[in-house]
N, CA, C and O atoms as CSV, one atom per row, in Angstrom:
chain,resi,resn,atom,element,x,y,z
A,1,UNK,N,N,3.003,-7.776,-40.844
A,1,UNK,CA,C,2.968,-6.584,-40.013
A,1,UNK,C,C,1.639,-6.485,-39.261
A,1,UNK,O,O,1.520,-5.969,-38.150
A,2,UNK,N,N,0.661,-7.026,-39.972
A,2,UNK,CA,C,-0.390,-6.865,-38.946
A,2,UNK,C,C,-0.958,-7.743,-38.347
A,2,UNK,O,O,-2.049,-7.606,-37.794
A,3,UNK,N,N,-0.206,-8.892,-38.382
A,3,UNK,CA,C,-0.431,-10.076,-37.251
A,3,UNK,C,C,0.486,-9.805,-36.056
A,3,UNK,O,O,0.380,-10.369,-34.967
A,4,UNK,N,N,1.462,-8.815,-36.397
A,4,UNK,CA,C,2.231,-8.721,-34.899
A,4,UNK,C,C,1.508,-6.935,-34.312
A,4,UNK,O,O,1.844,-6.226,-33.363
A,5,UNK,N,N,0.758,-6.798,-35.067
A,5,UNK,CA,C,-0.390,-5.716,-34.433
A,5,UNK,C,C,-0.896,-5.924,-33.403
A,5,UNK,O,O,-0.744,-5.506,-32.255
A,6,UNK,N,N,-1.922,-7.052,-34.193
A,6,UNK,CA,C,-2.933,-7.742,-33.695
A,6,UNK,C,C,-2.680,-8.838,-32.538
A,6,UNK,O,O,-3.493,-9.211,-31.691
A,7,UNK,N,N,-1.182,-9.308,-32.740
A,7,UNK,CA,C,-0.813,-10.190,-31.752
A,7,UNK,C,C,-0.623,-9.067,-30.459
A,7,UNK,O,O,-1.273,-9.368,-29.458
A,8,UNK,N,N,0.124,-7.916,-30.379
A,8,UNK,CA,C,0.446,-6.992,-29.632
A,8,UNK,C,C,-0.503,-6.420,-29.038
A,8,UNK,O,O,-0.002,-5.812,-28.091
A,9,UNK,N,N,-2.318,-6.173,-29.078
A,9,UNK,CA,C,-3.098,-5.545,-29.131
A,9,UNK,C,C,-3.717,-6.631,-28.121
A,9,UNK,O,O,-4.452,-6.330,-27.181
A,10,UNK,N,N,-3.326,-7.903,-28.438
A,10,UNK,CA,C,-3.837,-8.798,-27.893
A,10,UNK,C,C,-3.633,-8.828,-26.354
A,10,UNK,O,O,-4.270,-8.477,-25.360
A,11,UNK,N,N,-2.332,-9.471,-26.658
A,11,UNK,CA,C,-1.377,-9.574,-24.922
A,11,UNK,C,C,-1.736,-8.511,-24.387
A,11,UNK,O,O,-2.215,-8.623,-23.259
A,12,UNK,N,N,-1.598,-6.558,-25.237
A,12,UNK,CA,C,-1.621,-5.559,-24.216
A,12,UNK,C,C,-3.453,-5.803,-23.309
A,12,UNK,O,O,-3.680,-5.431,-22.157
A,13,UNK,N,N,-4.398,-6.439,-24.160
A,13,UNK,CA,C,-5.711,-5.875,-23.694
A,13,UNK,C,C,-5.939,-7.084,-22.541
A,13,UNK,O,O,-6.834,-6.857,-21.727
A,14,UNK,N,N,-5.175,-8.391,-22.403
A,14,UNK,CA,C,-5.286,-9.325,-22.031
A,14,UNK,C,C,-4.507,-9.033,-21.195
A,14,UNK,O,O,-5.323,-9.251,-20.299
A,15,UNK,N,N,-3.002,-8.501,-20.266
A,15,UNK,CA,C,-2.734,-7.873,-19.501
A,15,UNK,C,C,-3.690,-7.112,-18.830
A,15,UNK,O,O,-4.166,-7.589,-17.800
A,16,UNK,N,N,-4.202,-5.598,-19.368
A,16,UNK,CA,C,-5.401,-4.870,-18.471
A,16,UNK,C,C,-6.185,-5.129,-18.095
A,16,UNK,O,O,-6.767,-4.586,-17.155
A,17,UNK,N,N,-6.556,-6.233,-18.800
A,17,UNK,CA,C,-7.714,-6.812,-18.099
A,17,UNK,C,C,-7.729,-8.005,-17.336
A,17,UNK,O,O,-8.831,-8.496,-17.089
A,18,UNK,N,N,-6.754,-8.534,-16.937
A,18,UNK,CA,C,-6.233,-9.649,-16.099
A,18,UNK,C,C,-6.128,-8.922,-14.608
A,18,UNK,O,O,-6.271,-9.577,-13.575
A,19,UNK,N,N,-5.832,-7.328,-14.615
A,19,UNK,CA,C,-5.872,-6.295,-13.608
A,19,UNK,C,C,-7.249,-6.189,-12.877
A,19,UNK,O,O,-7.171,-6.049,-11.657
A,20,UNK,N,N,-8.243,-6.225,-13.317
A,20,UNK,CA,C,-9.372,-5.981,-13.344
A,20,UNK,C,C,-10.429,-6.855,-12.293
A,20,UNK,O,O,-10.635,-8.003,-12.686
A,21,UNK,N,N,-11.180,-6.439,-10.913
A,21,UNK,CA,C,-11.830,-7.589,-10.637
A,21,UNK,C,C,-12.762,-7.915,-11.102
A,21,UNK,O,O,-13.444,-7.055,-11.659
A,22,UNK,N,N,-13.171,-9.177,-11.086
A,22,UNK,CA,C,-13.973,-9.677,-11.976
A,22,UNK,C,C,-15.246,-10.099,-11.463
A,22,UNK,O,O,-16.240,-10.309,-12.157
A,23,UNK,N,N,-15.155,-10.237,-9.957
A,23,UNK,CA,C,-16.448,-10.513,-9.230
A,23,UNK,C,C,-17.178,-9.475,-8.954
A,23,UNK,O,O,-16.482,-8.466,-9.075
A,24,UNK,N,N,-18.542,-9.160,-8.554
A,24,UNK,CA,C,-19.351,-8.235,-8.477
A,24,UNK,C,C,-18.695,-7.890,-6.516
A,24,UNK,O,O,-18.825,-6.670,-6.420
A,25,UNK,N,N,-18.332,-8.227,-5.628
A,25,UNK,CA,C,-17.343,-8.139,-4.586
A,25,UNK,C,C,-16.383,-7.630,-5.285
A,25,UNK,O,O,-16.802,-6.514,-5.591
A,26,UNK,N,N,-15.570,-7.737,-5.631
A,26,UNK,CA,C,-14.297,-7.147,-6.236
A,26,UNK,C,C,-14.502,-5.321,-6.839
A,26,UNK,O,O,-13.858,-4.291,-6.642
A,27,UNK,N,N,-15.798,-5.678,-7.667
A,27,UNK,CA,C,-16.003,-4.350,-8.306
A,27,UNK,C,C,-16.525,-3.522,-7.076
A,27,UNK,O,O,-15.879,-2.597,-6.583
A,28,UNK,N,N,-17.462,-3.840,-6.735
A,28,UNK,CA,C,-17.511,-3.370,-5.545
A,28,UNK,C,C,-16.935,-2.735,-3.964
A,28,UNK,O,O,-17.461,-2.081,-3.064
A,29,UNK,N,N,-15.754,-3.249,-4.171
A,29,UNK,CA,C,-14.896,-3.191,-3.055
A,29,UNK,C,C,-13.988,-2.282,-3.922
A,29,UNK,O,O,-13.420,-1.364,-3.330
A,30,UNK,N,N,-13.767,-2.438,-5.358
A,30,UNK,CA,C,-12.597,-1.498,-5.712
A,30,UNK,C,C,-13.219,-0.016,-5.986
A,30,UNK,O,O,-12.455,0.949,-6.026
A,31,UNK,N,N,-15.021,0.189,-6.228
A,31,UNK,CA,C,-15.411,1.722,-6.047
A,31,UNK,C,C,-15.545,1.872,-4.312
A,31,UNK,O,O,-15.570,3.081,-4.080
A,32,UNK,N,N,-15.619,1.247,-3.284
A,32,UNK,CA,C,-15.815,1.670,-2.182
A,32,UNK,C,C,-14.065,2.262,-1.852
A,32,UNK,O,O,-13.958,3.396,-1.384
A,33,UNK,N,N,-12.839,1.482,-2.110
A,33,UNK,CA,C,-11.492,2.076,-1.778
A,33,UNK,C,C,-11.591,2.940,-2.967
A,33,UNK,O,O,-10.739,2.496,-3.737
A,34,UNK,N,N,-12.056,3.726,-3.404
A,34,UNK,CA,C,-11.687,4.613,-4.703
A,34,UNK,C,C,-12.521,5.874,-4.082
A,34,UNK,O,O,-12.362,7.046,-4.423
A,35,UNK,N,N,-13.426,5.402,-3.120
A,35,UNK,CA,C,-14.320,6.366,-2.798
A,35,UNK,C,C,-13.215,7.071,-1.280
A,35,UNK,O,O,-13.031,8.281,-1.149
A,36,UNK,N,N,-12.669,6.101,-0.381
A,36,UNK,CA,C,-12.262,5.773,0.671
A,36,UNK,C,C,-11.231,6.985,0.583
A,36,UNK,O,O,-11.044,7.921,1.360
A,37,UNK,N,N,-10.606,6.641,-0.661
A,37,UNK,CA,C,-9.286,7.161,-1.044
A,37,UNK,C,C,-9.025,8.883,-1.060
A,37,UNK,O,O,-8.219,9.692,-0.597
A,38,UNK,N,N,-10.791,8.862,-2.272
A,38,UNK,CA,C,-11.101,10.377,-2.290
A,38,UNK,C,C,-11.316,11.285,-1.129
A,38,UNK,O,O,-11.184,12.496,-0.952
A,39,UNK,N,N,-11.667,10.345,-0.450
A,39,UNK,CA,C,-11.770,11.734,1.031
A,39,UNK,C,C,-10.637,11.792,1.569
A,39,UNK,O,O,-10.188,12.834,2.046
A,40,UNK,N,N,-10.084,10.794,1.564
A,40,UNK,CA,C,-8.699,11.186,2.595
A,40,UNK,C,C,-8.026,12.436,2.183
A,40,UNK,O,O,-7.550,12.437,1.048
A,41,UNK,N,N,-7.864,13.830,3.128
A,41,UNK,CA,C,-7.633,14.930,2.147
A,41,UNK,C,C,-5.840,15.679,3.073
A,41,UNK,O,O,-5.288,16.778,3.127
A,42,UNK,N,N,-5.519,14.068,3.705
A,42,UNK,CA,C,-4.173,14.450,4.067
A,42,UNK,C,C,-2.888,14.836,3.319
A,42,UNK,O,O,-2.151,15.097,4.270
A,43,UNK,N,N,-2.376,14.977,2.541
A,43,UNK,CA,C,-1.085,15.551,1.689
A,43,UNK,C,C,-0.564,14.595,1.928
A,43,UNK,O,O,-0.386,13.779,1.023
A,44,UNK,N,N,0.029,14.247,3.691
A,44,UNK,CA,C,1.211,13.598,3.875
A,44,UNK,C,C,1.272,12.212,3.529
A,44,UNK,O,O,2.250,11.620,3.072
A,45,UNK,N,N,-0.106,11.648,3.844
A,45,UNK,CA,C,-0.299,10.052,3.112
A,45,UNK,C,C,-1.436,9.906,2.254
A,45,UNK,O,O,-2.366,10.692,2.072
A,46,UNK,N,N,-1.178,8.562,1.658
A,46,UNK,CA,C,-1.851,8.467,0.305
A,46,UNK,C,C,-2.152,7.054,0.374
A,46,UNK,O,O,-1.270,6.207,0.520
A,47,UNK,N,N,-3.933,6.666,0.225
A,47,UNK,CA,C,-4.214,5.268,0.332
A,47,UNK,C,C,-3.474,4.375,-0.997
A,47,UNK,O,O,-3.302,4.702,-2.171
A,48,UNK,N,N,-3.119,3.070,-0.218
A,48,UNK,CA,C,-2.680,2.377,-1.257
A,48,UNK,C,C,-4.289,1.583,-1.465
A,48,UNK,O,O,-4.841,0.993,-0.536
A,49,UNK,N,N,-4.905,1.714,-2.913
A,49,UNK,CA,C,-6.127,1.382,-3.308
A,49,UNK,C,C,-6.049,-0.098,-3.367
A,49,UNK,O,O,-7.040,-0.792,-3.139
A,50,UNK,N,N,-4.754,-0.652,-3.703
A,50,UNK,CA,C,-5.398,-2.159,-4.312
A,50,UNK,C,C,-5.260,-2.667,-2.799
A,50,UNK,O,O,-6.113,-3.538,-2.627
A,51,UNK,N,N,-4.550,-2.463,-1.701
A,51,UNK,CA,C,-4.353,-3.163,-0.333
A,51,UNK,C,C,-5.410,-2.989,0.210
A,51,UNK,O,O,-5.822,-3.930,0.890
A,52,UNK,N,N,-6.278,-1.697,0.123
A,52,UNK,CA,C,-7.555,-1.427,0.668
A,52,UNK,C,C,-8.462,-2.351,-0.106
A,52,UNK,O,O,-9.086,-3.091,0.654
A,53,UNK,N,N,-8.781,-2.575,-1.647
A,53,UNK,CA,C,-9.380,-3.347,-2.425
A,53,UNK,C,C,-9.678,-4.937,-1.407
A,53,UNK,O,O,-10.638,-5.616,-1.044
A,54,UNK,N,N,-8.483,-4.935,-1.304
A,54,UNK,CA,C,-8.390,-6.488,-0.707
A,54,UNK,C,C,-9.092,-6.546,0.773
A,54,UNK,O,O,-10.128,-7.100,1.143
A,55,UNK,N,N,-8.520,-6.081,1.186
A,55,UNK,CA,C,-9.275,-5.748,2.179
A,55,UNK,C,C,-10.566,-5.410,2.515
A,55,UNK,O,O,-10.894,-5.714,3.662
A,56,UNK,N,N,-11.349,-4.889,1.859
A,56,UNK,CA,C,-12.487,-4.564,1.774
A,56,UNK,C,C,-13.209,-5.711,0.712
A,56,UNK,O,O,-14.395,-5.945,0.944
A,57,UNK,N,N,-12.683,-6.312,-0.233
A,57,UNK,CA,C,-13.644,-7.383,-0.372
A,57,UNK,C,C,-13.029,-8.473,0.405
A,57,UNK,O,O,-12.690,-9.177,-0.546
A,58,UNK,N,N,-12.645,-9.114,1.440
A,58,UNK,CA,C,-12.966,-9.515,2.524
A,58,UNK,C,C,-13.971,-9.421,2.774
A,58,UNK,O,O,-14.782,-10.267,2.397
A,59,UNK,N,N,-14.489,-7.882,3.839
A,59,UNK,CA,C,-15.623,-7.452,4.359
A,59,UNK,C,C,-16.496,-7.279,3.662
A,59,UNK,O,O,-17.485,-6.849,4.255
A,60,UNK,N,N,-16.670,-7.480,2.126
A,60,UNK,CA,C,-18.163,-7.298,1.958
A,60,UNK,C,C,-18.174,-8.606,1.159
A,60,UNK,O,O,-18.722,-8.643,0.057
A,61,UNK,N,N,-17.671,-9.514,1.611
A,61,UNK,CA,C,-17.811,-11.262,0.786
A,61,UNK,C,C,-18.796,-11.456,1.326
A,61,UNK,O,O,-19.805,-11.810,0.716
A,62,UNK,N,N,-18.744,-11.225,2.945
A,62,UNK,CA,C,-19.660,-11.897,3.907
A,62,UNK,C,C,-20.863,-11.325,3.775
A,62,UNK,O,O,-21.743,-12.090,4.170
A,63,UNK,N,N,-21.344,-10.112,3.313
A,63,UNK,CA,C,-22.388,-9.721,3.336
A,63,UNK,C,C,-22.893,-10.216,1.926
A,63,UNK,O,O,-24.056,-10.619,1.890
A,64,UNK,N,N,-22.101,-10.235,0.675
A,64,UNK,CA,C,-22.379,-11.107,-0.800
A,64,UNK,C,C,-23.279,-12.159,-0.176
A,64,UNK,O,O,-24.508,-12.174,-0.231
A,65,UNK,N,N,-22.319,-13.217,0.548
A,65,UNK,CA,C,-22.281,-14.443,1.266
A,65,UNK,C,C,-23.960,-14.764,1.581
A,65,UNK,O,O,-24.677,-15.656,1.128
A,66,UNK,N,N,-24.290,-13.574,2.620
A,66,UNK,CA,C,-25.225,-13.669,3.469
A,66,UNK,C,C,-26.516,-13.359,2.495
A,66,UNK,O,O,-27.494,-14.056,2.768
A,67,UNK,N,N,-26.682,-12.473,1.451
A,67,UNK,CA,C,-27.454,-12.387,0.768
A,67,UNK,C,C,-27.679,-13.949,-0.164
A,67,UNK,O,O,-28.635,-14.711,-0.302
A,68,UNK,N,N,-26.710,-13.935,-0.517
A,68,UNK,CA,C,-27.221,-15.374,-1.533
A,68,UNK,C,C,-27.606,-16.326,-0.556
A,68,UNK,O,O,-28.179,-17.253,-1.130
A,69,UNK,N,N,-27.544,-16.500,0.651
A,69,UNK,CA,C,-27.827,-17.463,2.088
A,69,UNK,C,C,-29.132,-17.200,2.337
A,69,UNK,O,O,-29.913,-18.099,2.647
A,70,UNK,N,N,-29.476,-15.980,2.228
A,70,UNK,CA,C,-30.983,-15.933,2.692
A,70,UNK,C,C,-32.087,-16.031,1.436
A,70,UNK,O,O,-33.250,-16.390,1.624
A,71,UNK,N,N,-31.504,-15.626,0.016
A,71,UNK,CA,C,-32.023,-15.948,-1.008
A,71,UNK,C,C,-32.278,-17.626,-1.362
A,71,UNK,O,O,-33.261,-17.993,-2.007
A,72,UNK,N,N,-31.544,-18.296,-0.993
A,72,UNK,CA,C,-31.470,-19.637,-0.733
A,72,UNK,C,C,-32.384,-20.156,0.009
A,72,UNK,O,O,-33.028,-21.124,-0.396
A,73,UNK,N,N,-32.609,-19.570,1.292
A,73,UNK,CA,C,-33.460,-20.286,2.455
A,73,UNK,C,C,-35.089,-19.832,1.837
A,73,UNK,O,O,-36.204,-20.232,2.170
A,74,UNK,N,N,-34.700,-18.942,0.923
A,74,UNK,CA,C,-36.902,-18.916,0.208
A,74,UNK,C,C,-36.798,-17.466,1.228
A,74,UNK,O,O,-37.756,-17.623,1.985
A,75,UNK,N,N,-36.220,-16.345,1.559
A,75,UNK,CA,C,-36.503,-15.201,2.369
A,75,UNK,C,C,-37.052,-14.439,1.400
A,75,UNK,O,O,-36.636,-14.459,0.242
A,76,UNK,N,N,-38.069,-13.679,1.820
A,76,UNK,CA,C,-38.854,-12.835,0.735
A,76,UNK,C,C,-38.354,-11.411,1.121
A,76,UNK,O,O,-37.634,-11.199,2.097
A,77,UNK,N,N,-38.756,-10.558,0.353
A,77,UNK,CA,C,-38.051,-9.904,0.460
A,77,UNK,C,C,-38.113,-8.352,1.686
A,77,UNK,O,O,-37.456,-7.354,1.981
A,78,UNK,N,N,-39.349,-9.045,2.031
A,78,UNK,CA,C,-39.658,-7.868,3.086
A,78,UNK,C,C,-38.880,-7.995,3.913
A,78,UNK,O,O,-38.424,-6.976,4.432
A,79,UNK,N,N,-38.310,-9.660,4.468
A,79,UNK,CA,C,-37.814,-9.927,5.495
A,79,UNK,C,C,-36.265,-9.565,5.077
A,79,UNK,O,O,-35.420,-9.506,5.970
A,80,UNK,N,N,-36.008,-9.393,4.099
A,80,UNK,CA,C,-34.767,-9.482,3.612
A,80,UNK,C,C,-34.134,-7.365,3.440
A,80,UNK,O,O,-32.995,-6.957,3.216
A,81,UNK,N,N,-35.205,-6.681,3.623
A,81,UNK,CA,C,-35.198,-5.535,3.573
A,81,UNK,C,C,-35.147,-5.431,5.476
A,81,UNK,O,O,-34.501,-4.480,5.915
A,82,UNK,N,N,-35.675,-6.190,6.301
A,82,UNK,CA,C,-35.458,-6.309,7.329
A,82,UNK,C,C,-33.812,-6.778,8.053
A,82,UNK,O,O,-33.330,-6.300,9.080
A,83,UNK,N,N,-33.341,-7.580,7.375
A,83,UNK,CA,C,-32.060,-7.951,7.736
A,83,UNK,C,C,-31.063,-6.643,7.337
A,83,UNK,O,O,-30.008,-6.494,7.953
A,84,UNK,N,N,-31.451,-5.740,6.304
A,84,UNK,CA,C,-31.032,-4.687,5.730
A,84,UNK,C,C,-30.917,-3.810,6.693
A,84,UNK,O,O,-29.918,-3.110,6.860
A,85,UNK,N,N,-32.048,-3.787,7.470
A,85,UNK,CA,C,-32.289,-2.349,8.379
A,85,UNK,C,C,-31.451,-2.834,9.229
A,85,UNK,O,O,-30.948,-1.835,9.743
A,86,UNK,N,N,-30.731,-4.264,9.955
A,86,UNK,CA,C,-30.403,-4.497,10.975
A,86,UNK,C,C,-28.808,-3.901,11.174
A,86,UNK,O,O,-28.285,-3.597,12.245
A,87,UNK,N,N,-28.229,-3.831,9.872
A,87,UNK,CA,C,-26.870,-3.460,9.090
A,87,UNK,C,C,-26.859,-1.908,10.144
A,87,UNK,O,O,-26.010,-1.628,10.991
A,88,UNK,N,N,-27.844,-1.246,9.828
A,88,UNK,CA,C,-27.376,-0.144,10.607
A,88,UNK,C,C,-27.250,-0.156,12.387
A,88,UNK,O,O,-26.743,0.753,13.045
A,89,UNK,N,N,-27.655,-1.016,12.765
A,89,UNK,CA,C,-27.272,-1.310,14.523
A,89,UNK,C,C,-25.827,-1.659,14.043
A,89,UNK,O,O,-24.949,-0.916,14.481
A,90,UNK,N,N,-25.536,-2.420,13.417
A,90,UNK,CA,C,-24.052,-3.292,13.320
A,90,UNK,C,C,-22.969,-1.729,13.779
A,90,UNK,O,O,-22.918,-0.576,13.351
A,91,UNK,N,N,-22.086,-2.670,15.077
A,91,UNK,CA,C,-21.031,-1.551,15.599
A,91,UNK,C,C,-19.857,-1.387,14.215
A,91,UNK,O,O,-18.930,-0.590,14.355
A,92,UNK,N,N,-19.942,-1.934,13.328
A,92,UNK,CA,C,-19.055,-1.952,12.278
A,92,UNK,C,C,-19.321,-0.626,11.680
A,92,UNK,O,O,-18.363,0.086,11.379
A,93,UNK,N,N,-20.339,-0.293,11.513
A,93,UNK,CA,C,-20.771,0.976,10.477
A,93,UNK,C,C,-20.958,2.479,11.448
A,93,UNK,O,O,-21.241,3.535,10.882
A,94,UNK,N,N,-20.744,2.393,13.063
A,94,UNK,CA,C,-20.824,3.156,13.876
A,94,UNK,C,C,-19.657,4.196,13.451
A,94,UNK,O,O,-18.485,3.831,13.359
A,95,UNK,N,N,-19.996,5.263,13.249
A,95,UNK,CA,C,-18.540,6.435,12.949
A,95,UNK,C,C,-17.923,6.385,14.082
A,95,UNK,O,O,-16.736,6.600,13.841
A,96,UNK,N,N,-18.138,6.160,15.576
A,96,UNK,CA,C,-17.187,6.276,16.443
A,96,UNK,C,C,-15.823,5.229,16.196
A,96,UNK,O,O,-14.682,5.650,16.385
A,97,UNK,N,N,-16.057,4.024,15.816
A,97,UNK,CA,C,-15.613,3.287,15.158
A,97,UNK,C,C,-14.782,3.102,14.306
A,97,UNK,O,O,-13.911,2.234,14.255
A,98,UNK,N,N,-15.062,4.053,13.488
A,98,UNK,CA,C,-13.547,4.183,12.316
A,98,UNK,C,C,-12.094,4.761,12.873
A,98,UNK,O,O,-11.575,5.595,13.615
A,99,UNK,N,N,-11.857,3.759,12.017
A,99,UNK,CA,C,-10.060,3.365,12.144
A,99,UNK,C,C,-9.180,4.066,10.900
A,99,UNK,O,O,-9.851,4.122,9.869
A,100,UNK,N,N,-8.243,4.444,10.809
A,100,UNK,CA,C,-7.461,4.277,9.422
A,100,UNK,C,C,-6.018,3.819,10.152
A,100,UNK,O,O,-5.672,4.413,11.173
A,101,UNK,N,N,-5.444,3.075,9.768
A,101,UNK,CA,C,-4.419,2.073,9.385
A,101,UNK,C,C,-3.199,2.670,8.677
A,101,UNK,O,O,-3.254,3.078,7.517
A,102,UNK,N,N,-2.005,2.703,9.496
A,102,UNK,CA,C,-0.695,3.691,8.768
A,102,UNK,C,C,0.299,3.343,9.355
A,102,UNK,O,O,0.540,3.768,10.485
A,103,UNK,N,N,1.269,2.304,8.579
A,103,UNK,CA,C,2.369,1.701,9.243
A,103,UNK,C,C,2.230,0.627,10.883
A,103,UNK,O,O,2.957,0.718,11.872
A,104,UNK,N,N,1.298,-0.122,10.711
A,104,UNK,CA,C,0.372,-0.709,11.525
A,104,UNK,C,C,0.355,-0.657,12.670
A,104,UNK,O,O,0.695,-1.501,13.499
A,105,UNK,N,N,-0.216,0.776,12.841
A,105,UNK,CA,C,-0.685,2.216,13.527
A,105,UNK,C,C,-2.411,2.482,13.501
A,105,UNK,O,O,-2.749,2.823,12.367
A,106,UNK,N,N,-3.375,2.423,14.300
A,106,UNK,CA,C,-4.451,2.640,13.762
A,106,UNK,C,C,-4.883,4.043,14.472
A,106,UNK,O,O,-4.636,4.224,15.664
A,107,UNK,N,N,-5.731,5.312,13.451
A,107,UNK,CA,C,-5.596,6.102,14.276
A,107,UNK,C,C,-7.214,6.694,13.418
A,107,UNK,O,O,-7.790,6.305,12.402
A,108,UNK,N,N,-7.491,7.720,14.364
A,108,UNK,CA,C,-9.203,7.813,14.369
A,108,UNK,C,C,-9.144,8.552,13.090
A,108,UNK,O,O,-8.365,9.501,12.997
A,109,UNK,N,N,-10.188,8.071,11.701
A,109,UNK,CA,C,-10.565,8.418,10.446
A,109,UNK,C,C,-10.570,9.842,10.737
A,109,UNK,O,O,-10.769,10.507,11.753
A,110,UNK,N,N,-10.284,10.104,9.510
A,110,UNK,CA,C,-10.247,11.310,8.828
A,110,UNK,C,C,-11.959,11.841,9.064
A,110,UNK,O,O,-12.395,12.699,9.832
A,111,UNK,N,N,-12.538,11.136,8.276
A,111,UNK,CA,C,-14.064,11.590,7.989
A,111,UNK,C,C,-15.001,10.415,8.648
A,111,UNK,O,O,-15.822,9.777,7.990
A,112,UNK,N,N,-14.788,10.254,9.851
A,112,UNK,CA,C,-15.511,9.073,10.209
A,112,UNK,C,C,-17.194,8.747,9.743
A,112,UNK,O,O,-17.684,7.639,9.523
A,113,UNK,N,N,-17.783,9.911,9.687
A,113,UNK,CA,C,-19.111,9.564,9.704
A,113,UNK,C,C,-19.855,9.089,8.454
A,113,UNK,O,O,-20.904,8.493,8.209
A,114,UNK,N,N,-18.100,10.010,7.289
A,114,UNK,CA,C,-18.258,10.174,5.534
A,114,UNK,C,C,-18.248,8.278,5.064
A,114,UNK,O,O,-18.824,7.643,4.180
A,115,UNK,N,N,-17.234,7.872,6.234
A,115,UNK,CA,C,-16.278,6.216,5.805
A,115,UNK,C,C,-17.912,5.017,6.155
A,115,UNK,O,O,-18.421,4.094,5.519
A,116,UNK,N,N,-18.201,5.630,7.339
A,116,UNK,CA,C,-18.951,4.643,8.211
A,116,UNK,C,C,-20.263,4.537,6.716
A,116,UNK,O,O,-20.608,3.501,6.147
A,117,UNK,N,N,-20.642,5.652,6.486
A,117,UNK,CA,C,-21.771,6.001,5.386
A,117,UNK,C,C,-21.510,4.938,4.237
A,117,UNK,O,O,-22.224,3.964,3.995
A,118,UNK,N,N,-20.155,5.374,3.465
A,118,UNK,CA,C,-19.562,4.655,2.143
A,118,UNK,C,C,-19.656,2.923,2.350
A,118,UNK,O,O,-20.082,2.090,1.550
A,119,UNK,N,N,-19.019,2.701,3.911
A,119,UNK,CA,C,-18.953,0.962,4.366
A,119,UNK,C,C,-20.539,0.964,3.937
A,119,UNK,O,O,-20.989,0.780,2.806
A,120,UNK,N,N,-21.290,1.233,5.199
A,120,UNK,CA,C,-22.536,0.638,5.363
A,120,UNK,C,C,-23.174,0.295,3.634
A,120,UNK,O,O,-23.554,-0.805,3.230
A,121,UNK,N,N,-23.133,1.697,2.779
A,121,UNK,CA,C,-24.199,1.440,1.994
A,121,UNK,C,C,-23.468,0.866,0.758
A,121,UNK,O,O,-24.235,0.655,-0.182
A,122,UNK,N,N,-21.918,0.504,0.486
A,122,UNK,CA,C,-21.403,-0.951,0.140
A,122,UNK,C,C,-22.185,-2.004,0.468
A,122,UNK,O,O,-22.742,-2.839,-0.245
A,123,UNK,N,N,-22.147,-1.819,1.913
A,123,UNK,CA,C,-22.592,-3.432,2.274
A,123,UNK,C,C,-23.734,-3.735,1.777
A,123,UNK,O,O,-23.776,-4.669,0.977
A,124,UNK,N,N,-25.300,-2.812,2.228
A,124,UNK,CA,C,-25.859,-2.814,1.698
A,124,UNK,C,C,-25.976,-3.640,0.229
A,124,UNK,O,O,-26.572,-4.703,0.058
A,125,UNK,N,N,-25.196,-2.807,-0.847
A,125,UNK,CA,C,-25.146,-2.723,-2.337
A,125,UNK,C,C,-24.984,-4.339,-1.911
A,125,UNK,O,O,-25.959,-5.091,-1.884
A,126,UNK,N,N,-23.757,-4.729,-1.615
A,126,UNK,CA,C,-23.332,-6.097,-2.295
A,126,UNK,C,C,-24.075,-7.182,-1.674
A,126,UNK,O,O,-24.025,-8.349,-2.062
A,127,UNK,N,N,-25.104,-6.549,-0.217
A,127,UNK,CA,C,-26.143,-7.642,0.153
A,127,UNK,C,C,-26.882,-7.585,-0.947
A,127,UNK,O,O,-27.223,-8.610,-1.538
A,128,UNK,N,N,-27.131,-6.672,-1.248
A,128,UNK,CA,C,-28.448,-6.843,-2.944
A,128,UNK,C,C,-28.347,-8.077,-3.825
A,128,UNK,O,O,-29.059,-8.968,-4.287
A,129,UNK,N,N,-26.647,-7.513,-3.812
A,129,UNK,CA,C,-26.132,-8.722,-5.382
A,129,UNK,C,C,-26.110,-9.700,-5.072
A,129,UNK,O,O,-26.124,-10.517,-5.993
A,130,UNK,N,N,-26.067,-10.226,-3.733
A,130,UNK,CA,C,-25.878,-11.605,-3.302
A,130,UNK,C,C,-27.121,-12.122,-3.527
A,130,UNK,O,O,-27.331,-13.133,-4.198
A,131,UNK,N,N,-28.264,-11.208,-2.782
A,131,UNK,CA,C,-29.556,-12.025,-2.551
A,131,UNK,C,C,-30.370,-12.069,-4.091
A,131,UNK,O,O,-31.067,-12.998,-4.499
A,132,UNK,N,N,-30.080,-10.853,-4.765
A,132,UNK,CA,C,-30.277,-11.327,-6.431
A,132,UNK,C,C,-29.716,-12.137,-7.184
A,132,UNK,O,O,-30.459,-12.555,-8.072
A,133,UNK,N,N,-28.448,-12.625,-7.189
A,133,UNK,CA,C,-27.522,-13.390,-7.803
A,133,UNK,C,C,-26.969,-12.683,-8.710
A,133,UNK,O,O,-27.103,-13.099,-9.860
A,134,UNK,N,N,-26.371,-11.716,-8.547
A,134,UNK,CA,C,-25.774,-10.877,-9.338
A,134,UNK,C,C,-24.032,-11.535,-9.582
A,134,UNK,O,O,-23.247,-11.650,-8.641
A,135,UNK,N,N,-23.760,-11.831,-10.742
A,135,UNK,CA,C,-22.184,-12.265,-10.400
A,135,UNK,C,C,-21.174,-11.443,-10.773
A,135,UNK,O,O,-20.007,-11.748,-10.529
């Protein structure tokens, strides 16, 4: 009886956590759509989190990417707090800019300036982990 406990306890925790991302991008991208999600304060629709997940670590691979790239090339870190500041020119993080996506429909964000904020200082975050080696 208590090997089919323990067997059961097993598979269930090994299931949930097979759910789970496992990269520091992944975790990252799944509190930025969790954040994304919370503002949306429409009734009529409702973000699907894991499609946004995906989506969004896409967009912040490259910034992972770019941090471990410049950590690589010997960038110290002043200069690397410099590439940081440049994130905010980027037209990506501009609130005029935001999109939301609905039956592939794109129509001007809810909280543009709230989304543009959450992107940017993601990106930010996961340039950190890259250029630290955070995994």
């Amino acid at each position: 009886m208590k090997f089919k406990c323990l067997f059961a306890l097993v598979i269930a925790s090994s299931l949930i956590s097979g759910c789970a991302p496992t990269s520091v991008v992944g975790k990252n991208a799944r509190h930025l759509s969790l954040q994304l999600a919370a503002d949306n304060h429409d009734v009529n629709t409702r973000s699907l989190i894991t499609d946004t997940q995906y989506s969004l670590e896409k967009f912040l691979q490259q910034f992972y990417d770019l941090g471990k790239k410049d950590r690589q090339k010997g960038m110290d870190t002043n200069h690397a707090y410099q590439r940081v500041s440049s994130f905010v020119k980027d037209d990506v993080f501009n609130p005029k800019t935001q999109k939301s996506n609905y039956i592939n429909r794109s129509y001007d964000a809810n909280n543009p300036d709230s989304q543009a904020k959450r992107l940017l200082d993601s990106a930010i975050k996961t340039y950190w982990d890259g250029y630290n080696g955070v995994i």
